[in-house]
Every structure is written in structure tokens, then in C-alpha cells.
C-alpha positions in Angstrom: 8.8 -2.4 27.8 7.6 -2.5 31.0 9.3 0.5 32.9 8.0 3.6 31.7 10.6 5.8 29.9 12.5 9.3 31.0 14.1 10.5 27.8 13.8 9.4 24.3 17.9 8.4 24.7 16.7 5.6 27.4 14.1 4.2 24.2 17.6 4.3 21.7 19.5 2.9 24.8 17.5 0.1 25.1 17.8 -0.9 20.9 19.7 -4.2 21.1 23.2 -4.9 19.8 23.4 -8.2 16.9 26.0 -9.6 15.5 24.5 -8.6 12.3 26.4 -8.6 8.3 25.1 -7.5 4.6 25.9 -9.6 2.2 26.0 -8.8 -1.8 25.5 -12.4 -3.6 26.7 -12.9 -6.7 27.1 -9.6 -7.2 27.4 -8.4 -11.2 26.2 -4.7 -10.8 29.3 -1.9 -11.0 31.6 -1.5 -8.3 30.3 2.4 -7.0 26.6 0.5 -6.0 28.8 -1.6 -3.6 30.5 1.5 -2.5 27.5 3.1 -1.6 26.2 0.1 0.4 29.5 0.0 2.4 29.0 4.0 2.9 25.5 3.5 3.8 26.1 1.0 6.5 29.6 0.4 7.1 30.3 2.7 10.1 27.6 0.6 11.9 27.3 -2.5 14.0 26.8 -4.0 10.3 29.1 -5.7 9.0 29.8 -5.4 4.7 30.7 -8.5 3.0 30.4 -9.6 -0.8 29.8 -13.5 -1.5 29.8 -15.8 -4.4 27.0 -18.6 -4.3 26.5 -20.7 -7.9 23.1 -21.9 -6.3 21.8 -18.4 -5.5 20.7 -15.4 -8.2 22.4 -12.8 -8.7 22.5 -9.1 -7.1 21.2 -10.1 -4.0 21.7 -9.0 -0.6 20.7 -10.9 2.4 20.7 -9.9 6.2 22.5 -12.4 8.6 22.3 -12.7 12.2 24.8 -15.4 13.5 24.8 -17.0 10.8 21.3 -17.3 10.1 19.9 -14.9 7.1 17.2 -13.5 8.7 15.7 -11.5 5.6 17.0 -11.1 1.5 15.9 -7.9 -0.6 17.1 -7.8 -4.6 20.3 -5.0 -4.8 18.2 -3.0 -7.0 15.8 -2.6 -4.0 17.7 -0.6 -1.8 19.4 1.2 -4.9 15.6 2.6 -5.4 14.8 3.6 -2.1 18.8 4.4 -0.4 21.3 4.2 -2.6 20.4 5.9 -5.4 18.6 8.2 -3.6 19.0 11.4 -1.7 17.7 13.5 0.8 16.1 16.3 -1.6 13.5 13.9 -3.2 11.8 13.6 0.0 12.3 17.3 0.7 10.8 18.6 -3.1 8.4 15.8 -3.3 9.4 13.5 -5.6 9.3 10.8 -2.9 5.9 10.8 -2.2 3.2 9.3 0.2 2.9 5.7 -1.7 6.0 5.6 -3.6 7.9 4.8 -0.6 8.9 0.6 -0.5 11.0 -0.7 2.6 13.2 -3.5 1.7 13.0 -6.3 3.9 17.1 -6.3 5.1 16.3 -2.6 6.1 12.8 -3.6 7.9 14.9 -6.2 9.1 16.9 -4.4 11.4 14.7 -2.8 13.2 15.7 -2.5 17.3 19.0 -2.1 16.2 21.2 1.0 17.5 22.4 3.1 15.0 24.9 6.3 14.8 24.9 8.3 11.9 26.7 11.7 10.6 25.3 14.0 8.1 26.3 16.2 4.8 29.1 17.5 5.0 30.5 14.0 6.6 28.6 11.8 5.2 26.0 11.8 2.5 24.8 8.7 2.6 24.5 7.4 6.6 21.2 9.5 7.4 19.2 8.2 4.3 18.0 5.1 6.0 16.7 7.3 9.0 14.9 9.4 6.4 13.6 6.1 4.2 12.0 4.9 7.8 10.7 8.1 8.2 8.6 8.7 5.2 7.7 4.7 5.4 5.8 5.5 8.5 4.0 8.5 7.4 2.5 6.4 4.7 1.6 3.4 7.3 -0.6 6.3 8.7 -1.7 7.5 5.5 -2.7 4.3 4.0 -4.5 3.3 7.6 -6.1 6.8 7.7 -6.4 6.1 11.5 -4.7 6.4 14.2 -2.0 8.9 16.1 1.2 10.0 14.5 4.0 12.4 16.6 6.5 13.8 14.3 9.2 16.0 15.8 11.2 18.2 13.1 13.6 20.0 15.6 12.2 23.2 13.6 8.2 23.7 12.9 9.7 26.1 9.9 10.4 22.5 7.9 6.7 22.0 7.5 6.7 25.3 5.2 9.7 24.8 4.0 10.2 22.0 3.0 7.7 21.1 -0.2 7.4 18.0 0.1 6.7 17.5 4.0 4.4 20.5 3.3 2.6 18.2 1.1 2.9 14.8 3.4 0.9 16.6 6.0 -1.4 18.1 3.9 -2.2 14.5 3.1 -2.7 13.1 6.4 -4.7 15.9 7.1 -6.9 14.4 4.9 -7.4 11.1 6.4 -8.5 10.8 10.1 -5.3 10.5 11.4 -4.3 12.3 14.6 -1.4 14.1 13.9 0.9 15.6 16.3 3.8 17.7 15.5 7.0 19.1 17.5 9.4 21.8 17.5 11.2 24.8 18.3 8.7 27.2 17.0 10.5 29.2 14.1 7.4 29.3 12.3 3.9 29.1 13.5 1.4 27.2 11.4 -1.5 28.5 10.1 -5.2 27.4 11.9 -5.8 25.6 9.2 -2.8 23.3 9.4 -4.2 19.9 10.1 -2.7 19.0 13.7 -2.2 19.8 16.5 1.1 22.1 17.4 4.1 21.2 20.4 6.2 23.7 20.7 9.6 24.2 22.8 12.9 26.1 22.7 14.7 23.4 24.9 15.7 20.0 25.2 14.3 17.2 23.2 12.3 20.2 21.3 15.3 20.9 19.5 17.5 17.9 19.9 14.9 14.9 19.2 14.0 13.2 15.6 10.9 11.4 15.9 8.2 9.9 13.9 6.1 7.5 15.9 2.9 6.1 14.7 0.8 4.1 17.1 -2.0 2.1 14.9 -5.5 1.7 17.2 -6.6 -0.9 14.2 -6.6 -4.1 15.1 -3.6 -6.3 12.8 -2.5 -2.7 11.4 1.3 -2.4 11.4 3.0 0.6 14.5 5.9 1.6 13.7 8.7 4.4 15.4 12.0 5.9 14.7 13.1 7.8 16.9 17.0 9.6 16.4 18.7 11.6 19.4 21.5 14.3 18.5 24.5 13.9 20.2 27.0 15.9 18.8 26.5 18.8 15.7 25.5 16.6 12.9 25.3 13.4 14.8 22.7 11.0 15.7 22.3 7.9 17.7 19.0 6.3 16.3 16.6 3.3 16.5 13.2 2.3 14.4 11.1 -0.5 15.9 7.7 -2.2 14.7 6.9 -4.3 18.0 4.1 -2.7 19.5 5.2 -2.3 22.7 7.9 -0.4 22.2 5.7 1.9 20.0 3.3 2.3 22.9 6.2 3.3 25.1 7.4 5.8 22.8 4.8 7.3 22.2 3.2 7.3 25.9 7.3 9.2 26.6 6.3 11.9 24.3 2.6 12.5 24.9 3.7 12.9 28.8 7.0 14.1 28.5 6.5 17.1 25.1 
């Protein structure tokens, strides 16, 4: 991107729409798993199809882009990290820095626009958002270098929440340069590990961000960044190409 951004809205805006479908192949596992795929993705740009191939395995789903697939993950993979799942293992900790895998269809479509509702709505359409979320907290962990700018609409969620707490108690650890954002409900202690950006306006309270910009050479950048356009609602995008992170994170350190 060359044009530097004005709102983290212009950075969804410019996610690209694909003629993109999931496919389940040969698909043996019960019927609520393909539910719960449909739920997960269907309200998108994503198509949700079910195919029988006698030369493929089994309980596999691939990603296709004009009739190219472009990435395959086994069904079981995104029953252990989405479908399966819900939001409250990240919050209590049971989703934890290194337990977090991203399967390659949901790596995949990356720079794609996303809208998604929460609970009561929807249970299911966020969890993505949150798997990319916690997927680049641990690229910063596990680099242990680096800047990371997370916004939580509320700083209370870092006290709150146990196992955020306990995320960025990790990364604190590491020599990671950790920026947070906020409306500032709660004020960390002087001993929380990062440094504090508050606001009562604006993308302060609107804005879902987690961008990690990597300063090692061949380590991975990665960004997700969410918008809320209506009470419960979010138009969202994650990206790994670097200079889109670099954007994104240039928006934020100039603009929050």
C-alpha cells in the first residue's frame, strides 16, 4: 500500500473481494460439524458446498478460488481450532500461547473482507476473528521480537479476562514491544508490561486490532484488524503481506 491510510475502515476497505467456496470432500463426519461450517462462514463472500471425490480422502475441506484450490486443511482441523471451539477458552485460558494452530483454508483467506455478528446473533461468525487473533499473539511470542498493537475497545479486558491477562503476561516476558489500546475503564498497574493508549472516542472504542510487525528478517507479520459498524457488528480483514502490516500499523502508531 502505497497511500498512507486515514482510518482503520480505509485498511478493511481495501481487503479484496474473491470468488472464493469451502468445500467438505467426501465428507463422513455427522451432519451438525457441517452445520457449524455453514454457520461459521456462510453469511460471507464464501461460498459452502459439500463434494464427493472417490480419488480424494475423506473429511477434507479445500479452499477454491475460481476454480483453483488454493489451500486444503483436514475437517478435524478447523473443528479443533473454530468449530468446536468457543470464545471462553481463549478468555479462561485454556487456549493458550502455543496451542493455537491455523489451518491453511483459514490462513488462506487472508485480505478477504469479512462481516461478522456476535452472541446473541450468532455464536459462531466472530470465532475466526478471535482464532487470528490469538494466532498472532503467539507469532510475537514465539519471535520474542518485534512490535505488537492490540486494541481491546476496553483496557478492563486485560484484568478481566484470565486468559488475556496471562497472554500479556507472556509477552511481557519476551522482548516484544507491546502496545495496547482502549477506552480506559481500568488502568494497568506500572508493572504491566507495555506501554498504555488510551481514548474515550473513536477508533478507541470502536476499533479491534492486533497487528504484529516482525523486524526479523524471514519472520512471519501478520494483522487483523475489525471495525464496528453497527452494535454487535463487525466488518473485518487479517493480512500476512508485509506491506499492508506496515501500513497498519504506521495508521495506528500516528493516528492512536
Amino acid at each position: 500500500m502505497s497511500d498512507p491510510l486515514d482510518s482503520l475502515a480505509a485498511f478493511i476497505e481495501s481487503g479484496e473481494i474473491r470468488d472464493l467456496s469451502l468445500a467438505v470432500v467426501n465428507r463422513t463426519r455427522p451432519q451438525p460439524i457441517q452445520d457449524m461450517l455453514e454457520e461459521t462462514f456462510g453469511g460471507q463472500s464464501v461460498d459452502i458446498e459439500e463434494l464427493d471425490d472417490p480419488d480424494a480422502e475423506e473429511n477434507l475441506v479445500v479452499l477454491v478460488e475460481d476454480d483453483d484450490v488454493v489451500a486444503s486443511s483436514p475437517l478435524s482441523a478447523l473443528e479443533d481450532e473454530i468449530l468446536m471451539v468457543n470464545s471462553d477458552l481463549y478468555i479462561t485460558r485454556a487456549k493458550s500461547l502455543g496451542d493455537v494452530t491455523l489451518p491453511d483454508v483459514v490462513a488462506e483467506l487472508a485480505d478477504t473482507r469479512f462481516r461478522v455478528r456476535g452472541y446473541p446473533v450468532s455464536n459462531a461468525e466472530k470465532l475466526p476473528l478471535i482464532l487470528i487473533s490469538r494466532y498472532i499473539e503467539q507469532l510475537a511470542w514465539a519471535h520474542e521480537s518485534g512490535r505488537l498493537r492490540s486494541s481491546f475497545q476496553r483496557l478492563s479486558r486485560l484484568d478481566d479476562e484470565r486468559g488475556t491477562r496471562q497472554v500479556y503476561r507472556q509477552l511481557g516476558e519476551t522482548a516484544v514491544d507491546v502496545h495496547v489500546y482502549g477506552v480506559p475503564d481500568w488502568i494497568p498497574p506500572r508493572s504491566f508490561p507495555g506501554v498504555i493508549h488510551a481514548g474515550y472516542h473513536g477508533e478507541f472504542r470502536s476499533s479491534w486490532f492486533v497487528v504484529y510487525h516482525s523486524t526479523t528478517k524471514d519472520a512471519r507479520s501478520a494483522a487483523l484488524v475489525a471495525e464496528r459498524v453497527d452494535e454487535n457488528e463487525w466488518d473485518a480483514v487479517w493480512t500476512f503481506r508485509e506491506d499492508r502490516v506496515r501500513a497498519v500499523n504506521r495508521y495506528v502508531e500516528r493516528a492512536l
